[in-house]
C-alpha positions, 0 to 999 in steps of 0.5 A: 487515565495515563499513568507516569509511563504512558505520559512520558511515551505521549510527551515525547512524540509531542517533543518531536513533532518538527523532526517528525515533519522535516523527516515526511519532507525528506522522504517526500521530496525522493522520488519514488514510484514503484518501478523506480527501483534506485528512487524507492531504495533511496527511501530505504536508504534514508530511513536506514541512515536515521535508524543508525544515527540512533543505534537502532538496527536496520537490515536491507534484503535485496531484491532483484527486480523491485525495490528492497524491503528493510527491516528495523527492529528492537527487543529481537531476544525479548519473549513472545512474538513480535509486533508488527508496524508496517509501511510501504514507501513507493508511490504512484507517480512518475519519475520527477513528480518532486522535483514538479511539485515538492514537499510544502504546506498550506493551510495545517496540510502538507503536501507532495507526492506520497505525503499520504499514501504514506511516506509519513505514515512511514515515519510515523512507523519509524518514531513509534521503534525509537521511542520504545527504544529510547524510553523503554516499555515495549511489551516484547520484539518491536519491527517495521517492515518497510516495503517497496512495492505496495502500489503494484500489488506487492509482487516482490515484497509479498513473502517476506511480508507473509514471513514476517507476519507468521512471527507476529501477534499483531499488526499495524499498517500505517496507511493513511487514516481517512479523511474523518480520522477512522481507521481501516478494519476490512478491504476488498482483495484486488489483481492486476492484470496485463492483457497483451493482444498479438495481430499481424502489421499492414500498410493500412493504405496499400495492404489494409485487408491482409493485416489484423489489428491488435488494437481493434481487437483489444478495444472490443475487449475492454467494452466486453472486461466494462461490462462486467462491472454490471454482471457482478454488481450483486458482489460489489466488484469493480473492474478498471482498464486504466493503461492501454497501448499499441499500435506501430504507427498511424498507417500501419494496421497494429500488429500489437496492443496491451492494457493493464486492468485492475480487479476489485472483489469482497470475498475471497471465493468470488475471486475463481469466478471473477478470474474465469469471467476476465480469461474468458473474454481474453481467450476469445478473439473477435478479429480474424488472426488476432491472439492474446495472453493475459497475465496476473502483474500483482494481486492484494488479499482481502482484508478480512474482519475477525474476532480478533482483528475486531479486539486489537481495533477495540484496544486501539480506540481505547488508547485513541479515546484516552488521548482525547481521539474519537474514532471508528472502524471502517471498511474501504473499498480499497485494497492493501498489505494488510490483507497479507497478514490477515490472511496469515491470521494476524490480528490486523489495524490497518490506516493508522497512520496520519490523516489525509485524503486525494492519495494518488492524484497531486490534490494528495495531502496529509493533516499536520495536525494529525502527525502527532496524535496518530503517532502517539495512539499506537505506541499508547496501543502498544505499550498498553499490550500485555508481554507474551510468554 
């Protein structure tokens, strides 16, 4: 089913699997959570040096705030638009979180922070351009876009992820693939907010009645944010409040309060409705002198299936199933950049990358057995594509 090309493309990501593991294991032991800009351009800086020790280009664009987005590609002057391998290489643990627990593995998995979700989907994107580059057979302009800011919702990234995809003609995102070895081909959009309530402080003993508490305030607004989990059940929503703070000291009426929420919806015209229902809540203080301001800190699009996301995905399993791998489509309820590109109208796969599952708690890990066989789908997928005119 193979001819000499596409065996040639199988066998050396065969060849290359212990380099593929030691380079997830580099990756894995820099620390890297979203708002540690220095750790996540460490990353980006790895990956830039491996890319120039094999004479493939590697552009960094800064940015101010988040971390910044590098750029690998081949074939730039070749015809048609480009193919897309995306990968974002933040996580979500706090600084240190290597150093307490490292890259090791156990029983066929390996593990650490971001193993998953998806340093080594990062790698798996990386492998995919160098063998293209050094064997040949990409069917026209070859990029990874790399990304520092995914798990907060793309805040700094976003357009240049949007630009990107307006030059392309497919897309690839190397999330983990889940845990029965499916891939992703639709995701609910998501927002998150920061909800910041203003009281006024008092010696809680001494002065309790001329103080109005932030906190008291904040805490009536969570229940009332909760319970819109019920009154949108119908639209398959969910709303978490997962960070709150506040409060000066223990006896002093809490002058400030804050909480982050995050918004999970299916359609996108849902989003207007849901957006009112959470403004409301915060506009509308219970507590005598309180006042609030809620803010969007990060937002995800919906993935959304079409025709054509449905064709690439059909293409994909092909090549999978050539390669002795059964797979389906799937959709999750969690959200990611390929709804960006999807919303660009590119024919988007998303959760290509190696199998693994427990993303974002330190059960995380990633199936060893999947590095190579992940990796060699999508350049099977690729080198399988017709070249663009």
């Amino acid at each position: 089913m193979l001819n000499e090309q596409e065996q040639k493309l199988i066998a050396w990501f065969r060849d290359r699997e212990a380099e593929m593991l030691a380079l997830t294991e580099k990756l894995v032991n820099i620390d890297g959570g979203s708002h540690d800009k220095a750790g996540v351009d460490a990353v980006g800086e790895a990956l830039q040096e491996w890319f120039a020790s094999r004479g493939i280009a590697c552009e960094r664009f800064p940015l101010e705030t988040y971390a910044d987005v590098f750029r690998a590609s081949i074939n730039a002057d070749a015809p048609g638009r480009q193919i897309l391998l995306m990968g974002h290489r933040d996580t979500v643990f706090p600084k240190g979180e290597p150093t307490r627990r490292p890259y090791r593995t156990e029983n066929g998995r390996a593990y650490g922070p971001g193993a998953a979700d998806m340093k080594s989907g990062v790698v798996q994107d990386a492998f995919v351009l160098a063998a293209f580059a050094e064997l040949g057979g990409a069917p026209g302009p070859l990029t990874c876009l790399f990304t520092g800011d995914e798990e907060i919702g793309t805040p700094g990234s976003k357009s240049l992820i949007t630009e990107q995809a307006k030059l392309a003609r497919a897309a690839f995102n190397a999330e983990p693939g889940r845990v029965n070895g499916n891939v992703v081909t639709g995701r609910r959009g998501g927002v998150f907010f920061k909800c910041e309530v203003f009281g006024k402080a008092a010696h809680a003993g001494l002065n309790f009645a001329a103080g109005h508490s932030a906190i008291a305030e904040i805490a009536g607004k969570i229940m009332r944010w909760s319970a819109l989990n019920e009154t949108f059940a119908a639209r398959n929503m969910t709303l978490n409040v997962g960070l709150v703070s506040g409060g000066q000291s223990v006896n002093t009426v809490a002058p400030h309060a804050s909480c982050e929420i995050d918004l999970r919806y299916v359609e996108p015209e849902d989003r207007a409705d849901l957006l009112s229902a959470i403004q409301e809540i915060a506009d509308d203080c219970k507590v005598t002198g309180t006042s609030a301001k809620l803010s969007i800190a990060g937002e995800f699009l919906p993935f959304k299936p079409t025709d054509e996301s449905e064709a690439l995905f059909r293409h994909y399993q092909k090549a999978a199933a050539d390669l002795g791998i059964e797979l389906e489509g799937e959709y999750t309820l969690s959200c990611a950049d390929s709804g960006l590109t999807s919303e660009a109208g590119v024919p988007t796969i998303c959760a290509v990358g190696p199998v693994g599952g427990g993303a974002h708690s330190p059960e995380e890990y990633m199936e060893l057995s999947s590095v190579v066989p992940r990796a060699q789908a999508v350049a099977l997928t690729i080198a399988r594509m017709q070249p663009e005119k």
